[in-house]
N, C-alpha and C positions, 0 to 999 in steps of 0.2 A: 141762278144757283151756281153760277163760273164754269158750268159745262159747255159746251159746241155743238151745236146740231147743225150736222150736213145733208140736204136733203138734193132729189135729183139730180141734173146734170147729162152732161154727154160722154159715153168713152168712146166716141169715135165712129160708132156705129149708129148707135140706137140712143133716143133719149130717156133717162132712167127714171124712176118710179120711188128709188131704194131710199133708205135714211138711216144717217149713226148719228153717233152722241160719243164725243171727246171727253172723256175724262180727266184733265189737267194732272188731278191729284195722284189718282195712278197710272198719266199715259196712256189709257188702254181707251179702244176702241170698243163699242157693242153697236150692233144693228136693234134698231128700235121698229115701229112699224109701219109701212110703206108709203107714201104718198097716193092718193085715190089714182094719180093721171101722171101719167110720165111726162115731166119736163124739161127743157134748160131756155136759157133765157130769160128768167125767172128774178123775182126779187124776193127776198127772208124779210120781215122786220121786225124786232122784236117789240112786242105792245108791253103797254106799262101794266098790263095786269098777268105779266110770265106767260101769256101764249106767244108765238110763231105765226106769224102771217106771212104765207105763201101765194104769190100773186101773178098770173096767167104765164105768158112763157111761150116757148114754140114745144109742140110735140112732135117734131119732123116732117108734119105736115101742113099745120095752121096753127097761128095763133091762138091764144088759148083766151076764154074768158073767166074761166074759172079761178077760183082762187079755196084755198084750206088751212085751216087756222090749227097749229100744235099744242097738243096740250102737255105742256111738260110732268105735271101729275097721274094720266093715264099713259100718255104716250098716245093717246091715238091722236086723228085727224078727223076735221067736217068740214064738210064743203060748202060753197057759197059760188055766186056769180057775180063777174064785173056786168057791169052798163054795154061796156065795149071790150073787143080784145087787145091787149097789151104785149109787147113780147119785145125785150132790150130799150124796156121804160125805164124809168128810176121811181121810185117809192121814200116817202119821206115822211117819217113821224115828226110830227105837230105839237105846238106845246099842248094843242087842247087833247092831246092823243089820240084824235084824227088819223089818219096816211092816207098821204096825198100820191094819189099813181098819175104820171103824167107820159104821156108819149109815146115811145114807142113805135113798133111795128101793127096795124091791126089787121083785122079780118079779111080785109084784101090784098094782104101783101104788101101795102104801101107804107108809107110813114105816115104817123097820125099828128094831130096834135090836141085829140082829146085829152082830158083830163078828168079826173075822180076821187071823191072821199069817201073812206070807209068809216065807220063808228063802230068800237068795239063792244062800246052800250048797248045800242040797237040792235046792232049786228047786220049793218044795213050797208049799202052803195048806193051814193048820189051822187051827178055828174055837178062838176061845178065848172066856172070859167075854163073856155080852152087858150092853150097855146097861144103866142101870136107868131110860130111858126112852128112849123110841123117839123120834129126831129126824135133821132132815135140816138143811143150812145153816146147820151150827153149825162150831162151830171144834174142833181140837187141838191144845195146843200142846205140844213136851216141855219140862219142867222141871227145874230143876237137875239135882234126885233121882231122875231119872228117870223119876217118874212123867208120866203124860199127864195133861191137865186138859182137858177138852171142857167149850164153854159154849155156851149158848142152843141157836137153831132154833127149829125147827115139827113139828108133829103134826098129823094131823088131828081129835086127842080135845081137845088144850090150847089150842090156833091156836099163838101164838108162846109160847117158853120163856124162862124164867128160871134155870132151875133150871143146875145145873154136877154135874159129877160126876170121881173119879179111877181113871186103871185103874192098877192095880199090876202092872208086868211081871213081876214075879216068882210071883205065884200068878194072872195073868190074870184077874182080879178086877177088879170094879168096884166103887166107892162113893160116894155122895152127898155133895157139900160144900156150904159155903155158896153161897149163890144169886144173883145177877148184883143187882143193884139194880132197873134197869130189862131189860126182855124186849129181847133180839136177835137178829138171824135176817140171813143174808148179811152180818154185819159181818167186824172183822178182829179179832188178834190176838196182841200183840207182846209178847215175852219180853222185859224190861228187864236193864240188865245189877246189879239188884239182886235177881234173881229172880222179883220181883212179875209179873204180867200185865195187861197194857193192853188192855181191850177198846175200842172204839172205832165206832162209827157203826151203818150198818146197818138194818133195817126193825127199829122199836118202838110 
C-alpha cells in the first residue's frame, strides 16, 4: 500500500518488541502493534499476499527461532517457528513466493549453514539443502533465473569469506561459484538491470 513498516531492533540497550508504520503521503509516523518477541537481527519480507514476514533474530540472549507474520489489514501479528534458529541470515523471496532463510547465527552461538523454506500457502517451514559453508552477514540476492546467489560473511573457521555459492530452487541444492575478489562481510548487494550483481562495501 507504499507505507513502511518498522518493526524491532536495538537502541543500545535492550532488544525491541515495538513497530510503526511510515506514512509517505503525510510523513507522519504511527505505532501499530507490537512484535510478540523483541528482536534485532532479524529479516522483514515482504510476501506477495501484503503480509510481513518476520524471521528469528537475537533477543540479547539467543537466537531466536521464531518468526511472525504482519497483517497490514488488522495490524496485528502470529506466530510461527523456524526448523532452526537464525539471527544475521538473509531471507529471500522466491518467484514461487517461497522465502528462503539461509545462515546465519544459530542456537549455539556458532555460524550455521542451515537453510529453510517458508510457504505462505501452507503456513508451514521445511528445511531444504544446506549451505556449503557456514556464514552469517552475507548477502542473497535473486537472480534472473531464479536462482539465489549468496556472497561472502564470516565464520568462525575462515574469519571473513570470499567464497559465493547458488541455491537452485528447484532441487533445493546448493553449489559453489566463483569467488568475490576481495572477502566481505555486512556489505550490500544490487541486482543490475543486466543481471550482473554489484557487491559493494562492507568489512574486508
Amino acid at each position: 500500500n507504499g507505507q513502511v513498516l518498522v518493526a524491532g531492533g536495538f537502541n543500545g540497550t535492550n532488544a525491541l518488541s515495538s513497530a510503526e508504520i511510515f506514512n509517505a503521503a503525510s510523513g507522519k509516523w504511527t505505532l501499530t502493534n507490537s512484535l510478540a518477541i523483541a528482536r534485532y537481527g532479524h529479516t522483514a519480507t515482504l510476501l506477495t499476499n501484503g503480509q510481513v514476514l518476520v524471521a528469528g533474530g537475537y533477543d540479547g540472549t539467543n537466537s531466536l527461532r521464531t518468526a511472525e507474520l504482519f497483517d497490514p489489514a488488522s495490524g496485528t501479528w502470529t506466530t510461527n517457528s523456524m526448523n532452526a534458529a537464525h539471527a544475521w541470515h538473509t531471507a529471500t523471496l522466491l518467484n514461487s513466493g517461497q522465502v528462503l532463510v539461509a545462515g546465519g547465527v544459530g542456537s549455539s552461538g556458532s555460524t550455521t549453514n542451515s537453510a529453510e523454506l517458508y510457504d505462505p500457502v501452507a503456513g508451514i517451514w521445511t528445511t531444504t539443502g544446506s549451505l556449503t559453508v557456514k556464514r552469517s552477514g552475507h548477502t542473497a540476492t535473486l537472480l534472473t533465473n531464479g536462482y539465489v546467489l549468496v556472497a561472502g560473511g564470516t565464520n568462525a573457521t575462515s574469519g571473513l569469506l570470499s567464497s559465493a555459492e547458488l541455491f537452485n530452487p528447484s532441487s533445493g541444492t546448493w553449489s559453489s561459484t566463483g569467488s568475490l575478489i576481495n572477502k566481505h562481510w555486512n556489505h550490500t548487494a544490487s541486482l543490475l538491470t543486466n543481471g550482473q550483481v554489484l557487491v559493494t562495501g562492507g568489512i574486508y
